[in-house]
N, C-alpha and C positions, 0 to 999 in steps of 0.2 A: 498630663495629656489633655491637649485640648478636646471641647466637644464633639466636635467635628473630624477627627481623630478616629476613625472607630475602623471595626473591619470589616472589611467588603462595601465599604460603602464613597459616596464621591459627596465630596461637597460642592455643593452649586454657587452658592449664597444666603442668602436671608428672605425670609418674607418680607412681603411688601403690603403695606394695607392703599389699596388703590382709591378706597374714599376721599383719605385724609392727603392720599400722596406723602407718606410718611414709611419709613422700613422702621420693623419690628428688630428682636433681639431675638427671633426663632432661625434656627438653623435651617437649611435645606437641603435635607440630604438624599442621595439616588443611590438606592443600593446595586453594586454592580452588574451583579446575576440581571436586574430587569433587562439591562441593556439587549440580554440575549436576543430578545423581540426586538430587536430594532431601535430607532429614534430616528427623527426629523428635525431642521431648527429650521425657522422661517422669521423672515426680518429683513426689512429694506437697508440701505447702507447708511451706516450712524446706528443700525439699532444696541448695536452691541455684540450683534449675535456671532463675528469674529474671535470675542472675548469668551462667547459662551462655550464657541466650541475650542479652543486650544484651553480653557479651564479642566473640560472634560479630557483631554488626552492627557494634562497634565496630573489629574485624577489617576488617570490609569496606569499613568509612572509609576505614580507613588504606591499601587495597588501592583504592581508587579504584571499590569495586564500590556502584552505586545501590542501596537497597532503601528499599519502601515496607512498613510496621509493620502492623499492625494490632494495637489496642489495647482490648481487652476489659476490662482492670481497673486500667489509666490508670499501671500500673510504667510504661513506656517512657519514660511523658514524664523520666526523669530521664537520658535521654541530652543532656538537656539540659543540665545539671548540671553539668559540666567546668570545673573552677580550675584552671588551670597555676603559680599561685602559689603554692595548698595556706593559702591562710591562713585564719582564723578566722572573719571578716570576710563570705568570700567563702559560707560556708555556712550564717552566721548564720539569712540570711532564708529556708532550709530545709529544720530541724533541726525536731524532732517536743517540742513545749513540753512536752508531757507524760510525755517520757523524759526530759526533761532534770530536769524536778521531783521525779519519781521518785528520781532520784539526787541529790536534794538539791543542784543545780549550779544556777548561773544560766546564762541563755539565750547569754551570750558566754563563759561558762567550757566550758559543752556542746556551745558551735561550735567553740573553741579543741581539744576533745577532737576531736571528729569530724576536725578540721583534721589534729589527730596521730598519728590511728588510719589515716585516710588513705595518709598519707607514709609509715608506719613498715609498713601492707601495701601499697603497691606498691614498698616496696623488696626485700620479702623476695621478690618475684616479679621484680626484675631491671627495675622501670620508674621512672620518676621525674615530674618536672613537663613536663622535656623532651620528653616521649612524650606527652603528655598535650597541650602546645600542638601538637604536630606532628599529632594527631590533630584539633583544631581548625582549622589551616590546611588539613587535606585534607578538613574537611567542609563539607556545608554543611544545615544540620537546619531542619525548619519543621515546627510543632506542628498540625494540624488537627482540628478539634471539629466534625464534620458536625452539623448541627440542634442546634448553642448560638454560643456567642459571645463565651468566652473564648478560642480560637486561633483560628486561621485558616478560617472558615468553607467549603463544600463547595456549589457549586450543583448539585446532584443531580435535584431534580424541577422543574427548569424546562424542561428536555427530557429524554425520550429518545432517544439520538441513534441513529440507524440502525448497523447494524454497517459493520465494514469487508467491501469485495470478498472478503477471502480466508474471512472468516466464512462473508457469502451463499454463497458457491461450497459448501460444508462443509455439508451440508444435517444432518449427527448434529450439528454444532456450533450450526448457526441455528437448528435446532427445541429444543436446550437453551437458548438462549438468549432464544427466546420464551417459554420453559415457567417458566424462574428469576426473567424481568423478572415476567411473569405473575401465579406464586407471592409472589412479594418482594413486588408493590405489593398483592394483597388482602392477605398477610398485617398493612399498617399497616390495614387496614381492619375486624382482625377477621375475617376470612373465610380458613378452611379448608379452601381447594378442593383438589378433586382433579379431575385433570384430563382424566379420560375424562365423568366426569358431572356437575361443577359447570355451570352454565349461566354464570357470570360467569366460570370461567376459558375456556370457550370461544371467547367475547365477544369479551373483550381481547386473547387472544390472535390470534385474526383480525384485529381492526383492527389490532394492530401488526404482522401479519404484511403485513397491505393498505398499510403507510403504506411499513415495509423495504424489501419485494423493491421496492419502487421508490423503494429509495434515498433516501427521506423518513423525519427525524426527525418525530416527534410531540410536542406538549407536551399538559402535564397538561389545559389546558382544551379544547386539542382532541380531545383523547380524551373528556370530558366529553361534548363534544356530538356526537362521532359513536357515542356509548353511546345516545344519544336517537335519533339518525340515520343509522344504520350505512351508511357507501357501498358498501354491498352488500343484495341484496335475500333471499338465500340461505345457509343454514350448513349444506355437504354438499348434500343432495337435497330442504333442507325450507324453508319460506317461514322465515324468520327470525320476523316474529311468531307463528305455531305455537310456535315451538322457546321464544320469548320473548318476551312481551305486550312491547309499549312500556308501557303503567303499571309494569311491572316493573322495566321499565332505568333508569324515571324514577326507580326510588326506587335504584339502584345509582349513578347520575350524582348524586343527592343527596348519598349518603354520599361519593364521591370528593369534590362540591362543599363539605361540612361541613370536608374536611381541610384543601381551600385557604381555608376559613374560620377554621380555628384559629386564635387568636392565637400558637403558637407555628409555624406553617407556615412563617412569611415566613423563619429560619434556614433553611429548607433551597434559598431560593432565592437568597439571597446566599451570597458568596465566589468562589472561582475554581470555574471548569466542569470537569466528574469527565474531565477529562486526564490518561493514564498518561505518556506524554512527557514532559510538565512536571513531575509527581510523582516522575520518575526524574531529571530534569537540569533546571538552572536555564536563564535564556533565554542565559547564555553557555557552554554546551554541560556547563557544568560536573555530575559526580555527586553527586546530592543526598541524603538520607535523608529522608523523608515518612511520618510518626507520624501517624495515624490514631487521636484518643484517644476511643471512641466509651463509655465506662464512665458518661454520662451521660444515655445511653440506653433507654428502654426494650429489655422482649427481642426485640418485632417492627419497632422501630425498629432497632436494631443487623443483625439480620438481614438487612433489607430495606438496609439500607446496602451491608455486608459480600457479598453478593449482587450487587448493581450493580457495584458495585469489582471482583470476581471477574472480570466478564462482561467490562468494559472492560480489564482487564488482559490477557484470553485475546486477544481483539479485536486488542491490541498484539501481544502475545507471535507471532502468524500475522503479521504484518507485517514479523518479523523477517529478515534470513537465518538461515542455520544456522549454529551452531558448535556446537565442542566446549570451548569457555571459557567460564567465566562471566560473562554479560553483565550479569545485575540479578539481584536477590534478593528476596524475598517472605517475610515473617517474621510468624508466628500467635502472638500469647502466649495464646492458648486456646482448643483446639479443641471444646471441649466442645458438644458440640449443632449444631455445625457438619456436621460430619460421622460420624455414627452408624451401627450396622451395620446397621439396618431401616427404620428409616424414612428419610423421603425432604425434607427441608429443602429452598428455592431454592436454600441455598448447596451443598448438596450435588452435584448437576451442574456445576460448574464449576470445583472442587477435583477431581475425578474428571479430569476433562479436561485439567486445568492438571497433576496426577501423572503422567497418561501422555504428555502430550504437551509441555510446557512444555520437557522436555530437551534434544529438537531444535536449541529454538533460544536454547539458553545462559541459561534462568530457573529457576532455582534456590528450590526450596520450601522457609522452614525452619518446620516446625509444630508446639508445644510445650504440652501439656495435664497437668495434673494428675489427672486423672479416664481412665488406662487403660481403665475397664471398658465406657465405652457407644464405644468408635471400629470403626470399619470396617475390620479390619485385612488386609482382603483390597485394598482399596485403598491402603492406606500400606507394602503389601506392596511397592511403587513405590520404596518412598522405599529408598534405599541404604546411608544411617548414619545409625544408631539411637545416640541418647546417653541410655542409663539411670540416675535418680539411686534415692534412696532411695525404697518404696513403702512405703504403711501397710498392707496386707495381705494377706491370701497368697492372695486372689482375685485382688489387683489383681497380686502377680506372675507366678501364673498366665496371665493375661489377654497378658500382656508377653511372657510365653515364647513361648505360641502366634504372637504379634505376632513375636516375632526368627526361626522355624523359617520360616513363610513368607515371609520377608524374604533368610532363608537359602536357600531352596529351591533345591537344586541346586550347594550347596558345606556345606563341613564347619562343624558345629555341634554343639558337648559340649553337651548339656541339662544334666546332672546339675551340670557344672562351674559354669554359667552360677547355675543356682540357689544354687549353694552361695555365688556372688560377690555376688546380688545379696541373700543375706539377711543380709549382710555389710556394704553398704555406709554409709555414715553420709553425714554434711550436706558438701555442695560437692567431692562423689567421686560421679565415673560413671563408667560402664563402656559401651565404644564399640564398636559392632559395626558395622562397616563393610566392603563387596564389595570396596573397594578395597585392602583389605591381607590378608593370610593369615591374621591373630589377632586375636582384641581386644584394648585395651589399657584399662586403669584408671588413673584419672587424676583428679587434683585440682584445678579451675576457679583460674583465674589472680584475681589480687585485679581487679575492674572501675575503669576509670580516672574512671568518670561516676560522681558519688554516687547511692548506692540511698538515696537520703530515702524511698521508698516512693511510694506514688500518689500523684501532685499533686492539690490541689483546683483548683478554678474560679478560683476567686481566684489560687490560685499559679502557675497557668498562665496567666495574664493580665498575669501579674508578670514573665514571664520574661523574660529578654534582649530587646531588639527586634529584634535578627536572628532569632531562632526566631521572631515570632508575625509579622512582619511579613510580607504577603505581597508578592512581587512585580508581580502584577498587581491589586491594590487600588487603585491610581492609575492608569487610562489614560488616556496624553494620547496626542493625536492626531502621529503622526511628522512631523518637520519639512518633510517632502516633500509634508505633506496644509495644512500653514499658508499661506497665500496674503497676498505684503506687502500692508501697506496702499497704498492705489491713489493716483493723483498729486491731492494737495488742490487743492480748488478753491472758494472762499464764493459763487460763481457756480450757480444749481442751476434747470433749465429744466423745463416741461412736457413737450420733443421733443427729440430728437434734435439734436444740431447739424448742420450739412448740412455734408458732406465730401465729395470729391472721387468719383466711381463706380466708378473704379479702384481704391480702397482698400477692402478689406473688411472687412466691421463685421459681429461676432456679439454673440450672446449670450448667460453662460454663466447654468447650468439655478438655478432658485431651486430648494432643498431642503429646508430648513427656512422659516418665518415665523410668527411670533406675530399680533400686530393692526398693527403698527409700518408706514408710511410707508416703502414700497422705493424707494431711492437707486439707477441704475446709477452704477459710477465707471467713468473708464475705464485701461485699460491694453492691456499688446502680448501677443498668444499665438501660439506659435509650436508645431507639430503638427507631428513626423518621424519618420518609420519609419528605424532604424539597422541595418544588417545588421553583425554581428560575425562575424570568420571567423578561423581558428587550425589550419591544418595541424600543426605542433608538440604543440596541446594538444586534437585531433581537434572540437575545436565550430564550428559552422556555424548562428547562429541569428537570428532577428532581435526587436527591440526597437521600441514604440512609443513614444514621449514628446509630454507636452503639457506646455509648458513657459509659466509665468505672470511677466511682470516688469512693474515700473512703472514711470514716468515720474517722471522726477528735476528738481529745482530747478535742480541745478549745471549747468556746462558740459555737462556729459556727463549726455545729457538721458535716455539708455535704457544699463543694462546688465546684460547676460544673467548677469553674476556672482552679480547680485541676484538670478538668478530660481529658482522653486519649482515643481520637479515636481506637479503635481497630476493626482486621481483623476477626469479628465474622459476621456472616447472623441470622436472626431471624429461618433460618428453621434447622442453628446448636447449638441452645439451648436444653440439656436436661430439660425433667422434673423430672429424679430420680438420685440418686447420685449414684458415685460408691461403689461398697459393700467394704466393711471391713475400709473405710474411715474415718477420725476424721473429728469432726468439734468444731472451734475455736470462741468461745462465742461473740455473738454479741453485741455492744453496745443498751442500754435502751431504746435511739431513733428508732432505727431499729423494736422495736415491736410499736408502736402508726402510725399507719393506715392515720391518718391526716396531717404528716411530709409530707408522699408518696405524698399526696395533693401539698403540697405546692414546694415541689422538683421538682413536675413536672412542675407547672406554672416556677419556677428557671429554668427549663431546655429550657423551650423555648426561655425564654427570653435570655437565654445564647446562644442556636443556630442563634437568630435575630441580635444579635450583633456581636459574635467571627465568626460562621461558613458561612463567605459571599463564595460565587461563585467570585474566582478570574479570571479575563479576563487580558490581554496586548492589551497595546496598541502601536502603533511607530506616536505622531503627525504627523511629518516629513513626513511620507511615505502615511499618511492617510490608517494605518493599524490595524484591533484587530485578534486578535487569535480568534481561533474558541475553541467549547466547547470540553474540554479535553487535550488539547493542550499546552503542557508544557513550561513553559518558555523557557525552554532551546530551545525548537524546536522553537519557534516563532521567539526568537533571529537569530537564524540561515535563518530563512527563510527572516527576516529583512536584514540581510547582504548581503543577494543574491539578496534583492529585487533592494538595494541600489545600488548594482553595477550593472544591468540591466539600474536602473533610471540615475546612472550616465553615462555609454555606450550612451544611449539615448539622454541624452542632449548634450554628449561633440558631438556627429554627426551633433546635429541640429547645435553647435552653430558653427562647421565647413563650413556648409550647408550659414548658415546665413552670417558669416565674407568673407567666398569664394564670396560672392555676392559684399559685401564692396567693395572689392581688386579689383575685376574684375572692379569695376566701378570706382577706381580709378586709375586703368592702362590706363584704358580708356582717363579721363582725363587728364594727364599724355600725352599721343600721341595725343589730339585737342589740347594739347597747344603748342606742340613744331611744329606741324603741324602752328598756327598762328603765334610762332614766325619766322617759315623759310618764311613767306609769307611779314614779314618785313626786307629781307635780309638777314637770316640765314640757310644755308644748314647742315644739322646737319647728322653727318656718323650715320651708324648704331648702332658702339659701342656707341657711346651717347644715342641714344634711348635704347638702352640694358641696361644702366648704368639709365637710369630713370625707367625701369620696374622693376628693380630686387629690388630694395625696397620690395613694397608689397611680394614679394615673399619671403623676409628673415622675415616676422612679421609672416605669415602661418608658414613655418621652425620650426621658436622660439618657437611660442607657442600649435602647436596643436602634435607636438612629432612622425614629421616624422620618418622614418625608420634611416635620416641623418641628427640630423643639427646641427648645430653650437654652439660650446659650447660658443660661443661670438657672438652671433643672434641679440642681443641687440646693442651693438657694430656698428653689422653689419648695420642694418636700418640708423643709421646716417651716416656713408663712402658711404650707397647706397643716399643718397638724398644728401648727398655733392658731389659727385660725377654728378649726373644730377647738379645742383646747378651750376657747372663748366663748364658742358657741354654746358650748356645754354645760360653762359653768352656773351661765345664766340660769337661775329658777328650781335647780336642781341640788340634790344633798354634794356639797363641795368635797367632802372629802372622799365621796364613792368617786364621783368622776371623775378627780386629780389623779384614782387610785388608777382608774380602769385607763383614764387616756397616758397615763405615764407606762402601763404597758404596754398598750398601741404603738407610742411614742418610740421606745426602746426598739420593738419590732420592727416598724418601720426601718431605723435609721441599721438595723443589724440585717435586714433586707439586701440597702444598698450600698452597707460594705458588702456585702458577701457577691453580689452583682459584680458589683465594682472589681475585686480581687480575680474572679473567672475571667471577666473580658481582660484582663491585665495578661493573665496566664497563658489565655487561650492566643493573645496580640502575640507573646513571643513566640510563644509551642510552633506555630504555624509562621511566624516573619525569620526563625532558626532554623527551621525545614532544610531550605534549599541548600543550608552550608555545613548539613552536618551529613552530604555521603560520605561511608565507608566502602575502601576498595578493598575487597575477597579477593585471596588470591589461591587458586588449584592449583596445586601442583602435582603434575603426573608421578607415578611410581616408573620405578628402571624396567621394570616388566611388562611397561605400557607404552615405551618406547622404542623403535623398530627404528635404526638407521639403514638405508637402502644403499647409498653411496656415499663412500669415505675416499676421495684421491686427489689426486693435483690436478688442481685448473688451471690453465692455461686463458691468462686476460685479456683483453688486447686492449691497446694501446692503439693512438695515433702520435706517429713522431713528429715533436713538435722543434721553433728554435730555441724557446725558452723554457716550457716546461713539455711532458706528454700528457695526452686526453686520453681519461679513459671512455673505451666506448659501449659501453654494457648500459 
C-alpha cells in the first residue's frame, strides 16, 4: 500500500520548497472529514487549479464520498476520461487535432504521445493503471446537460416541487427559498426584479408561497394560470387588481407561456427529476459523482439552473442527521457571478446558507474561481482551507489576502510571509491555508489520473462511454409486482356474466386506462389480506396489506398462488358491477364449485407464511438493522456514512492512543542519554534531536499528516541509527548497544503493530458496504386475516393482435 493510501484522507501532492523551486518527497495529504468546513481554490488560468480540483473529486471516488459538480466551462466532463490500460488507442478519440498538427504528428502518433506522457507522470507521483482501474471500480460518474441533449438531460421546470418539512419549518430558509425560485425563473424571462417593488416578483412569489405552505408542488402551467387567476383576492392589505390590472399579468402569463413555447423548452422537461438523492447515489445505494455540464448555457439560463439545484441540495442537506464526517461534497469549478460582494444573484442566498449551515450535517463545499476580485469574502470567510495558486495581479492578490485574514480571524496569520509566497508561486503549486493545522504548507498538485483533454464538446460528450451518459431512470418499466399474468384463455366471449353459484364472490377490478378498443373481462382469483409482522428480537410490530392476482391454469393444478402478482389495487377500489356494454370471457369449470374457494384460500395463506416475509437489513459489522420501510438502497447508504464516522472515530482514538506510546518513549530516550552522559558522555543537542525524531517519523508515516514522507519507513531506521551513533560516542559501548538495541526493537514492533491496525481497520471499514444481510419475518397463520377470497373479473381491451390489460 502506498503512502498516500491511507483512510479518510486525499492526496493532493508533494511539498514544495518554494526557495529552492524544488519538490520534496513529503506527501500531502487532506484529511476528509476537514473538507466538512469548506474550501476555496483560487488561481488564474494555467495555474493548475483545474487539476487541483478534479484531483480532489477524484480523492473522493476513491474515499467512497458522493459529490455532485457543477460545471460552468464543461473541464469536468473529463472525469470521464480514465484508461487503466494507458494506451494510445484509448485517448485517440480525445486528443485536441490541432495540437496534434501543430507539432507536426499524426492523430495516433499524438494519442500514443499523450498515452506516454500519461504513464510517465503518474509514475513520478507514485500511481499507475492500477489506481486508476481501482478508481473506476469505486466509481460511478454520469454526465448531465440540463436544457441540451448530449448527456443526460435534467427535468427542472416540469414542477416545482414543494420543499421539504424541515425547510417549511425554517421560515429564514423558506422565504430564501421563495426569493431564489422567484429570482432564478424571471431571471430566464429577462426580468430584473427586485423584490420589495417588482410587481412580478411579488406575484410569484405568493403563489408559490400559496401552493408550499400547503405542501403542493406547482407546475409551470399552473402557475400560468393562476398568474391570470390568483387564488387569492389580496396582496397585504390591497385588492390584488389595484396592486396589479389582470391585462397586466395577462401579458406576464404570455411571456412565461412564450418559454413553454420555445422550440428549445421541451430539454428542460425531459430527463430525470432535479433529485439530490439520486444525484448523490445510484438506486443500489451505491456513491455516485453527478457532472452538471451547463457551459452550454446561456448566463440566465445557467443561473437559473444552478439556483434550483442550490435550493434542492439545502432541501436535502436539513434532512440529514448530523455529523462530524464527510457525508457528500459539492464542487463549483466557477464561482464567478455566483456569489459577489454586492449584489444580490438567486444563487447567491443559498450558497450563503449551504457555508454556514451545510457543516452540520456532513456537506462539504468545495468552490474554485479564477476571478478573486468580485467574491464575497465575508461569506467564504466560512470556508476553512483555502488552496491558493498563482494570481496575475497584485490586486487580485491583495483581494486574496484580505480573503485569508478573515478566514484567519482569530489564529495566527504572517501577512508579510503569505505575500512573499504567493508572488512566488508558479503553475500546479499552492499554498494551503487551513484552521485545521498550525501552518500552511506549499505544495505541488499530484499528476490527475482522468485525462485533461480540456472542455468536451456536444459531440464528445455524446460519445462518451455508455455508463457515463446513460441514465438510470430513462427506461421505466413497471415492477414485476405491478404486471398482472395473463388471465385463463377462453375463445368463449359472452355479452353477461356467466351465472355462478351466490356464495362465491365476483368483483371487478377498476379499468384505468382505455383507448376506443372493445373491454374484455377475463377472469381470475384475488385474494386481499391484511398480515401482521411482529419481531421482539428486531423491535418491529407492523402490519401489511396485500392483494394478490393469480389465474387459472390448463394443467391439473388449475390455481396457484406461486404464480401470483402483488398488485397496486385497495379493497375499497373494487367494483361490484361491471362496465356496461362489456364482454365477458368464459370461465374455467373450477371457477363455478364454491369448495376450490375453500381450499385456495387456506393455499393462500399458506403462501403469504412462506413467500411474503417482511424483509429487514442488517450490517453485523456496524451492529446495524434498517428500520421498517426502509429500503435497501437507503440502509446501504446510511451503512456507508455510518462506517466512515466509525472509522474517523477510531483512526482519532488510535492517534490519541500511539501519541501517548511516543511521548513515553521520547521520554525514555532523554533518561537514557541523560545516564549515559553521567558516565562520561556529553551529548550536543543535535544528538538528542537525532534520538527524538524517530518517534516522530512513525506518527508522520502512519497517521497521514498534512506532510510526510513518502520513505517514513526508511526514515525510523536513519532516525535510530543515527541516535545509535550519537551514543556511542564517549560513552560505556556495551551499556548503550544494550539500551539502544532495546529502543531499537521497540520502536520497529511499534510500527509493525501501527502498521497491521491501519491494514485491518482499511478492510473492516472498505467490506462494510458489501456485507448486508437480509432478515427475513415471517408472519405466523394466526397473524394472518384474509378479508376477500373470489373471482376477479379483469378487463381487457380488445385488441387485433393481441389484448391490453387495463388495470
Amino acid at each position: 500500500m502506498q503512502d498516500f493510501e491511507k483512510l479518510g484522507v486525499f492526496y493532493l501532492g508533494k511539498k514544495y520548497d518554494i526557495e529552492n523551486r524544488k519538490l520534496k518527497e513529503d506527501y500531502v495529504l487532506l484529511k476528509s472529514k476537514d473538507l466538512t468546513t469548506h474550501a476555496v481554490i483560487i488561481g488564474m488560468t494555467g495555474s493548475g487549479k483545474t487539476g487541483l480540483g478534479i484531483g480532489i473529486i477524484e480523492e473522493a471516488m476513491m474515499d467512497n464520498i458522493p459529490v455532485i459538480a457543477i460545471d460552468p466551462k464543461g473541464d469536468l466532463t473529463n472525469l470521464a476520461l480514465t484508461f487503466p490500460m494507458l494506451r494510445g488507442e484509448d485517448f485517440r478519440p480525445w486528443i485536441n487535432l490541432q495540437e496534434a498538427s501543430n507539432k507536426g504528428m499524426s492523430p495516433d502518433q499524438y494519442a500514443q504521445a499523450q498515452a506516454d506522457l500519461w504513464r510517465k507522470g503518474l509514475s513520478e507521483w507514485g500511481q499507475d493503471g492500477l489506481r486508476i482501474q481501482s478508481l473506476q471500480n469505486e466509481s460511478n460518474l454520469k454526465i448531465y446537460t440540463p436544457g441540451g441533449s448530449s448527456g443526460i438531460g435534467v427535468s427542472v421546470l416540469k414542477s416545482f416541487n414543494a420543499p421539504t418539512k424541515e425547510v417549511l419549518t425554517d421560515k429564514d430558509t423558506y422565504r430564501d427559498r421563495i426569493s431564489a425560485t422567484t429570482t432564478g425563473l424571471l431571471s430566464l424571462l429577462g426580468i430584473n426584479a427586485d423584490s420589495f417593488t417588482s410587481r412580478e416578483f411579488i406575484l410569484i412569489s405568493k403563489i408559490l408561497d400559496n401552493s408550499w405552505s400547503n405542501g403542493q408542488s406547482i407546475t409551470l402551467q399552473k402557475l400560468i394560470t393562476e398568474i391570470q387567476n390568483p387564488p387569492f383576492e389580496k396582496i397585504g392589505v390591497m385588492d390584488i387588481n389595484s396592486i396589479y390590472p389582470s391585462k397586466e399579468r395577462f401579458t406576464l402569463a404570455m411571456l412565461l407561456n412564450n418559454l413553454i413555447a420555445h422550440p428549445g423548452f421541451e430539454a428542460w422537461l425531459e430527463g430525470e427529476p432535479l433529485n439530490i438523492d439520486k444525484f448523490f447515489y445510484t438506486d443500489s445505494g451505491r456513491p455516485k459523482v453527478s457532472v452538471f455540464s451547463v457551459s452550454h448555457l446561456s448566463d440566465s439560463e445557467r443561473m437559473f439552473f444552478v439556483t434550483m439545484l442550490l435550493n434542492e441540495v439545502l432541501s436535502w442537506a436539513r434532512s440529514q442527521p448530523g455529523t462530524g464526517s464527510l457525508r457528500a461534497m459539492i464542487y463549483m469549478d466557477e464561482l464567478f457571478g455566483y456569489l459577489p460582494p454586492i449584489a444580490n444573484p438567486p444563487s447567491k442566498a443559498p450558497f450563503l446558507t449551504l457555508l454556514k449551515q451545510a457543516r452540520a450535517y456532513g456537506l462539504g463545499l468545495v468552490l474554485s474561481t479564477q476571478n478573486p476580485v468580485d467574491l464575497d469574502y465575508k461569506a467564504l470567510s466560512n470556508a476553512g482551507t483555502w488552496f491558493i495558486g498563482r494570481l496575475q495581479t497584485e490586486r487580485d492578490k491583495q483581494r486574496v489576502i484580505e480573503g485569508l485574514e478573515g478566514a484567519a480571524a482569530g489564529g495566527s496569520f504572517d501577512k508579510n510571509r503569505t505575500e512573499q509566497i504567493l508572488a512566488g508561486i508558479g503553475q500546479r503549486v499552492f499554498y494551503m491555508h487551513s484552521v485545521h493545522e498550525n501552518e500552511p504548507v506549499i505544495f505541488n498538485t499530484r499528476w490527475a489520473m482522468s485525462y485533461l483533454a480540456g472542455p468536451l464538446t456536444k459531440d464528445q460528450i455524446a460519445r462518451l462511454p455508455a455508463k457515463n451518459i446513460t441514465s438510470e431512470m430513462s427506461v421505466i418499466n413497471k415492477p414485476d409486482e405491478q404486471q398482472v399474468p395473463h388471465a385463463y384463455q377462453s375463445e368463449k366471449v359472452a355479452a353477461f356474466a356467466p351465472i355462478l353459484p351466490s356464495t362465491i364472490k365476483q368483483v371487478y377490478l377498476p379499468e384505468k386506462t382505455r383507448a376506443r378498443g372493445q373491454l374484455v373481462y377475463k377472469p381470475a382469483v384475488i385474494g386481499i389480506a391484511d398480515v401482521m409482522y411482529n419481531s421482539e428480537k428486531h423491535m418491529i410490530t407492523t402490519k401489511k396489506s396485500y392483494t394478490l392476482l393469480t389465474q387459472f391454469n390448463d394443467g391439473p393444478v388449475i390455481l396457484d398462488w406461486n404464480q401470483a402478482q402483488v398488485v397496486d389495487i385497495e379493497i375499497n377500489d373494487i367494483e361490484n358491477t361491471p362496465v356496461s356494454d362489456a364482454l365477458f370471457s368464459d370461465p374455467p369449470s373450477a371457477a363455478s364449485n364454491i369448495k376450490n374457494y375453500d381450499t385456495w384460500k387456506k393455499l393462500l395463506s399458506q403462501y403469504i407464511r412462506t413467500n411474503l416475509t417482511l424483509k429487514l437489513y442488517s450490517s453485523p459489522k456496524l451492529k446495524m438493522v434498517s428500520e421498517y420501510g426502509e429500503e435497501e438502497r437507503d440502509f446501504a447508504i446510511r451503512v456507508q456514512h455510518a462506517a466512515h464516522e466509525k472509522r474517523d472515530f477510531e483512526i482519532d482514538e488510535m492517534k490519541k492512543k500511539y501519541n501517548s506510546k511516543i511521548q513515553t518513549m521520547e521520554n525514555a530516550l532523554i533518561r537514557a542519554r541523560q545516564a549515559v552522559e553521567k558516565q562520561n558522555a556529553m551529548a550536543s543537542q543535535k544528538k538528542m534531536d537525532a534520538m527524538v525524531s524517530a518517534g516522530s517519523a512513525i506518527l508522520g508515516a502512519l497517521f497521514g499528516r498534512k506532510a510526510i514522507s513518502s520513505s517514513s519507513v526508511s526514515k525510523i531506521g536513519t532516525a535510530v541509527s543515527r541516535t545509535s551513533k550519537a551514543m556511542k560516542s564517549g560513552q560505556s559501548i556495551d551499556q548503550a548497544e544494550e539500551r539502544l538495541n532495546t529502543l531499537e526493537t521497540q520502536l520497529e514492533g511499534l510500527q509493525l503493530e501501527l502498521e497491521q491496525q491501519l491494514k485491518n481497520m482499511s478492510y473492516e471499514y472498505d467490506s462494510v458496504k458489501d456485507n448486508i444481510v437480509t432478515i427475513d419475518i415471517r408472519a405466523t397463520s394466526t397473524n394472518i386475516t384474509v378479508h376477500l377470497l373470489g373471482l376477479a373479473w379483469v378487463p381487457y381491451e380488445k385488441g387485433e393482435i393481441k389484448d391490453t390489460i387495463l388495470i
